[in-house]
PAMILO-187791 format. One record per residue (C-alpha): z, y, x. Coordinates in steps of 0.1 Angstrom, whole numbers, padded with zeros to 4 digits, m for minus. Each point is the difference from the previous one (the first is absolute). Layout:
<torvex><up>Z</up><north>Y</north><east>X</east></torvex>
...
END
This chain:
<torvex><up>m0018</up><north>0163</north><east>0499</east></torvex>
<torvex><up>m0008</up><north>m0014</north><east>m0034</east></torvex>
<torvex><up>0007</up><north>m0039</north><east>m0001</east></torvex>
<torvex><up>m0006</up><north>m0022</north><east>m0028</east></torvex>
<torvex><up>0020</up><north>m0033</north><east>m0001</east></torvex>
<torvex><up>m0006</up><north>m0026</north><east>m0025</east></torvex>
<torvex><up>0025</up><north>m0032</north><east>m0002</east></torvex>
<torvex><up>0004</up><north>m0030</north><east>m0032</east></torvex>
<torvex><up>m0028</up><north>m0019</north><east>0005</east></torvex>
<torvex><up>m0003</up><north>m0039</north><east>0007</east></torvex>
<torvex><up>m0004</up><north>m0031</north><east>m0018</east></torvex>
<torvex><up>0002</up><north>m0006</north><east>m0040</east></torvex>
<torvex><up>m0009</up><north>m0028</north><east>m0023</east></torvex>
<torvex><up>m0029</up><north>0010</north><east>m0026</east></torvex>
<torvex><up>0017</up><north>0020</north><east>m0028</east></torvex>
<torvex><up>0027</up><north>0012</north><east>0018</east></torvex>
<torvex><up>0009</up><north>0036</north><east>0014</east></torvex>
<torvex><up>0004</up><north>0019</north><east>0032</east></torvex>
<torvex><up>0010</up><north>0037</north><east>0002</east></torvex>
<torvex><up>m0013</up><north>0019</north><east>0029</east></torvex>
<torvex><up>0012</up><north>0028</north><east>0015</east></torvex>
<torvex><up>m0013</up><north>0031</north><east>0019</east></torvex>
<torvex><up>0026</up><north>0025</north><east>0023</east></torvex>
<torvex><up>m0018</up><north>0033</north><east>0006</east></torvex>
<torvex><up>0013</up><north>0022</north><east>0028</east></torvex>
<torvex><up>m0014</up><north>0033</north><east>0017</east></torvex>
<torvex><up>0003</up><north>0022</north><east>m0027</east></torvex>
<torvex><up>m0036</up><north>m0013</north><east>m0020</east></torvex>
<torvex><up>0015</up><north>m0020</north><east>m0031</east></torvex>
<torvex><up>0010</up><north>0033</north><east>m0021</east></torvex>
<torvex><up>m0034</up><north>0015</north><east>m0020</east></torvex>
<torvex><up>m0017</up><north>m0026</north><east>0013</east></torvex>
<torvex><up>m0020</up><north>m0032</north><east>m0022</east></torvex>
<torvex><up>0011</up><north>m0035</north><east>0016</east></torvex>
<torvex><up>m0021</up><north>m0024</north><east>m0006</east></torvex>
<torvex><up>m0001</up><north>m0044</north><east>0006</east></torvex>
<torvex><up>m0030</up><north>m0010</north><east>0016</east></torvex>
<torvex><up>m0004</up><north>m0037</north><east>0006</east></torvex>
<torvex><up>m0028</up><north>m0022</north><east>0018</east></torvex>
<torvex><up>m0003</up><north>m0038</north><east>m0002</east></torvex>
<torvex><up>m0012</up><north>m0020</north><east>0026</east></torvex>
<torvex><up>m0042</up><north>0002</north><east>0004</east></torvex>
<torvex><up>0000</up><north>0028</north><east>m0024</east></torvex>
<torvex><up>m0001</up><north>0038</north><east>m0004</east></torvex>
<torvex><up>0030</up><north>0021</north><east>0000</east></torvex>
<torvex><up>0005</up><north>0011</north><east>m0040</east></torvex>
<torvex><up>0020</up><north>0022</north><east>m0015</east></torvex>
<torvex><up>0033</up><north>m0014</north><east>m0021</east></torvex>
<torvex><up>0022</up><north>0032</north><east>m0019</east></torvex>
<torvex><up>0009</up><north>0032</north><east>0009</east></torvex>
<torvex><up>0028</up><north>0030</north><east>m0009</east></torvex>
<torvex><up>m0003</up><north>0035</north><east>m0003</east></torvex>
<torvex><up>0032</up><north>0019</north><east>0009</east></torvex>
<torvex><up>m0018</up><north>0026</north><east>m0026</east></torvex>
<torvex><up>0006</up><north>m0012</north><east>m0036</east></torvex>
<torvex><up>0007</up><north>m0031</north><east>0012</east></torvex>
<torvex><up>m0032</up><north>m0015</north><east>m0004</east></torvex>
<torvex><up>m0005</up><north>m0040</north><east>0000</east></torvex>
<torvex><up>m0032</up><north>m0015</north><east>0010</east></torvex>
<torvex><up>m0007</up><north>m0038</north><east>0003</east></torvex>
<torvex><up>m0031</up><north>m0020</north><east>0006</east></torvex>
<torvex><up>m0010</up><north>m0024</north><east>m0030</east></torvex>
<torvex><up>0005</up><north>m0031</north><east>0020</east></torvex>
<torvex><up>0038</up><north>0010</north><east>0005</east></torvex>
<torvex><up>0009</up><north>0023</north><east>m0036</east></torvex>
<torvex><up>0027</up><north>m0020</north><east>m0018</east></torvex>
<torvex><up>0009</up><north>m0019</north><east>0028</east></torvex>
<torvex><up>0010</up><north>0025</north><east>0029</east></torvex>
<torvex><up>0021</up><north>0033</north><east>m0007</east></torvex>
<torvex><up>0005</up><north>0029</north><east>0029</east></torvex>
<torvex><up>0027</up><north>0021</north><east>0000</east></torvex>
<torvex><up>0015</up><north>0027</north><east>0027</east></torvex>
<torvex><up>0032</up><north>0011</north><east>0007</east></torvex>
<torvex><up>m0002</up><north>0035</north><east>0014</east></torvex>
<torvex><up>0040</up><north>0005</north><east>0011</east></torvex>
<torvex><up>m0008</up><north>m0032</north><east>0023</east></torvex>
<torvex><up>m0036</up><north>0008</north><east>0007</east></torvex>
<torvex><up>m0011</up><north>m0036</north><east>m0012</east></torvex>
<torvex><up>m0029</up><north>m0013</north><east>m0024</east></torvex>
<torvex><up>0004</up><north>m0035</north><east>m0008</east></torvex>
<torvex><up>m0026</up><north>m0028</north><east>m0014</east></torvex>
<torvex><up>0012</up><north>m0020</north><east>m0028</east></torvex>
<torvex><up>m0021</up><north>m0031</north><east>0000</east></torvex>
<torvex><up>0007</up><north>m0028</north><east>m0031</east></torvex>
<torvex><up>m0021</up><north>m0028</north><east>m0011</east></torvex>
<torvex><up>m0019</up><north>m0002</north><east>0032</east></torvex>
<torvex><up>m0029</up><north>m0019</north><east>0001</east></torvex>
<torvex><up>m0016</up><north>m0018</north><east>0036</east></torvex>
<torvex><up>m0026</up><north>0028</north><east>m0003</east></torvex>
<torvex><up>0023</up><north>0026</north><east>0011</east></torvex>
<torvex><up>0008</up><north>m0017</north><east>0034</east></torvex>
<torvex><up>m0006</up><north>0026</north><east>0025</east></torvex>
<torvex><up>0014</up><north>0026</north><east>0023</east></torvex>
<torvex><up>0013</up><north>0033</north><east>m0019</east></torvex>
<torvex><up>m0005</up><north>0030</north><east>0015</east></torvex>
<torvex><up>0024</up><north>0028</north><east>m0009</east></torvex>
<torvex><up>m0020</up><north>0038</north><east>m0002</east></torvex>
<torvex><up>0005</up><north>0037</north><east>0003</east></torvex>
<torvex><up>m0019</up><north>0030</north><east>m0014</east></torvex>
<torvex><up>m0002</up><north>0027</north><east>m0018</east></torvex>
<torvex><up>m0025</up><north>m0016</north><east>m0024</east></torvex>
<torvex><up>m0006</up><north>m0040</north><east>0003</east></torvex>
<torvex><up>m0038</up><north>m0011</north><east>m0003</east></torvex>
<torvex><up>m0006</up><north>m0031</north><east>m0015</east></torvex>
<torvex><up>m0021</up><north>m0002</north><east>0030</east></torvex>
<torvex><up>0029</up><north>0007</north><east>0030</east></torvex>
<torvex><up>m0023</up><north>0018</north><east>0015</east></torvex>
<torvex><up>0011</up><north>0025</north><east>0017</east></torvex>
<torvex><up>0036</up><north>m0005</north><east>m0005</east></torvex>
<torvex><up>0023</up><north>0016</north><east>0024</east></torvex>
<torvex><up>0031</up><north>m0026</north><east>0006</east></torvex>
<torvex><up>m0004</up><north>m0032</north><east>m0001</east></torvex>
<torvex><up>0031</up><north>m0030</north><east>0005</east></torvex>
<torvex><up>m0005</up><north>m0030</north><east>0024</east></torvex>
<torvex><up>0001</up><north>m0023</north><east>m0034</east></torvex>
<torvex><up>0020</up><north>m0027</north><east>m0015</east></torvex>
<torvex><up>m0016</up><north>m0035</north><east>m0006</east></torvex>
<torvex><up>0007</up><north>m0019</north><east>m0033</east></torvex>
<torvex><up>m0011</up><north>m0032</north><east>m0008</east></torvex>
<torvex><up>m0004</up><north>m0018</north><east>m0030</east></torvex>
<torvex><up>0003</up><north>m0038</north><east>m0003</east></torvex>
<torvex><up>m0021</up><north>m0017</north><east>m0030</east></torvex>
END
């Protein structure tokens, strides 16, 4: 059974850094995109960076590029979430995703984690 567990979130000062960190099991993390997801509270879920296993593509929204890098480390079937220079507006709960191709959307996204929340004190 494919299981998707995220971990490293919590609570930072403004411009400080968190990484996060997402175990894939059950076989779905090779060929597969994996994606962060994250949704703050009162507002829509919205899509944060994602990697390709092909070409090793990077994608980032603008509200995160500079800031937040996502990396993956096949041999241990882990992406991780860089996060520097956080700002209050990225207080939310960070959702850790599976799929062959990652909508901005997450619509339609097959594996999903339970999420990790990280705050971020002013």
């Amino acid at each position: 059974q494919v299981q998707l567990v995220e971990s490293g979130g919590g609570l930072v000062q403004a411009g400080g850094s968190l990484r996060l960190s997402c175990a894939a099991s059950g076989g779905v993390f090779n060929y597969y995109a994996m994606g962060w997801f994250r949704q703050a509270p009162g507002k829509e879920r919205e899509f944060v960076a994602a990697s390709y296993w092909s070409g090793g593509r990077q994608y980032y929204a603008d509200a995160v590029k500079g800031r937040f890098t996502i990396s993956r480390n096949n041999a241990k079937n882990v992406v991780y979430l860089q996060m520097n220079n956080l700002e209050p507006e990225d207080t939310a709960v960070y959702y850790c995703a599976a799929h062959p191709n990652i909508p901005v959307d997450g619509n339609g996204i097959n594996y999903w984690g339970a999420g990790t929340l990280v705050t971020v004190s002013s």
